[in-house]
C-alpha positions, 0 to 999 in steps of 0.5 A: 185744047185743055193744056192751050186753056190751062196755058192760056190761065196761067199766063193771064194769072202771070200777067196780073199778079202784080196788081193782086199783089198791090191790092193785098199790099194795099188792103193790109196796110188799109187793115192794120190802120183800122186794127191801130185804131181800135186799139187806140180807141180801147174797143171793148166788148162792151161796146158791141151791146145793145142800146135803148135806141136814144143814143144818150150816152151810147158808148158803142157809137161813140167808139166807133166814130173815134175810129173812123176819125182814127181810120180816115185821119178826120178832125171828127166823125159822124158815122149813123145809119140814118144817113143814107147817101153820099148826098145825104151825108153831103147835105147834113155837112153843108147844113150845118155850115150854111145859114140865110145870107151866106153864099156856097161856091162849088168851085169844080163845076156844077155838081151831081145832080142829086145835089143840085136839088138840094141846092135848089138849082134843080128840082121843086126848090121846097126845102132847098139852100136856094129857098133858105136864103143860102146863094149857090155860085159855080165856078167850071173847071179850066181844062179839068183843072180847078181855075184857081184865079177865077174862084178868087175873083168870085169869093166874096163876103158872103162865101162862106163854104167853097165846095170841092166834087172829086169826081167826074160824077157823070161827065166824061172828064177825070177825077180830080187828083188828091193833088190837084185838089191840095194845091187849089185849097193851099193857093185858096187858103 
């Protein structure tokens, strides 16, 4: 019975070691990015002290947003712990775009429904895009596929953040691929 089991185990080890070795492929090429990027950014020591809590002129933090728009290709990076969700995040992104009389068009359907609150769709509607004078619009997937021509009949003057959710979230369709979502904004653009 223990040779069938020890067998049995080195068979499935067999089996899968292709993929661990991707995912250690993939995990040391993801740690060397990150390793550029703090030599890039001249990570020191003295960014691993404390600070006042104020944030004024806290290098450390400064730092180590330079090394998440390093990381993850970004323009700019806003890394806090303050921001506590990926809706949370989302929210403060979109807020900073939207403003009274400017519309947002959510072109992969409708969006997790944490969101939807935030929006205004959902929810009490206090504080909310909706109650802000911010239109919220839907465009829905076209055979999970992002329906190019009908988000360019439903763009209009006041469109002035057109969203993208990758994920399925909780729908039984797939993710959108990275390159799904590349052709929609180069058509789009």
């Amino acid at each position: 019975m223990e040779e069938k089991l020890q067998s049995l185990v080195k068979e499935v080890e067999t089996t899968l070691r292709p993929y661990f070795d991707e995912i250690e492929h993939n995990a040391l090429i993801a740690q060397e990015r990150v390793l550029d990027a703090f030599h890039k950014v001249k990570i020191s020591e003295a960014d691993l002290v404390g600070t006042t809590g104020y944030g004024y002129d806290d290098m450390g933090r400064d730092h180590l947003e330079e090394v998440y728009t390093e990381v993850f290709r970004a323009e700019d990076s806003l890394v806090r712990p303050q921001i506590i969700s990926g809706t949370h995040a989302i929210t403060i992104a979109l807020n900073s775009q939207l403003k009274h009389g400017e519309e947002l068009l959510y072109i992969t359907g409708t969006p997790y429904d944490t969101l939807l609150e935030v929006i205004g769709v959902n929810g009490n509607g206090i504080g909310s895009f909706i109650e802000q004078g911010i239109q919220y619009n839907e465009v829905p997937l076209k055979d999970n596929d992002i329906d190019i021509e009908a988000v360019l009949n439903k763009i209009n003057d006041k469109t002035k953040v057109i969203a993208i959710q990758r994920s399925k979230g909780y729908s039984s369709r797939p993710s959108l691929t990275i390159k799904q979502i590349e052709c929609a904004i180069t058509r789009i653009k």
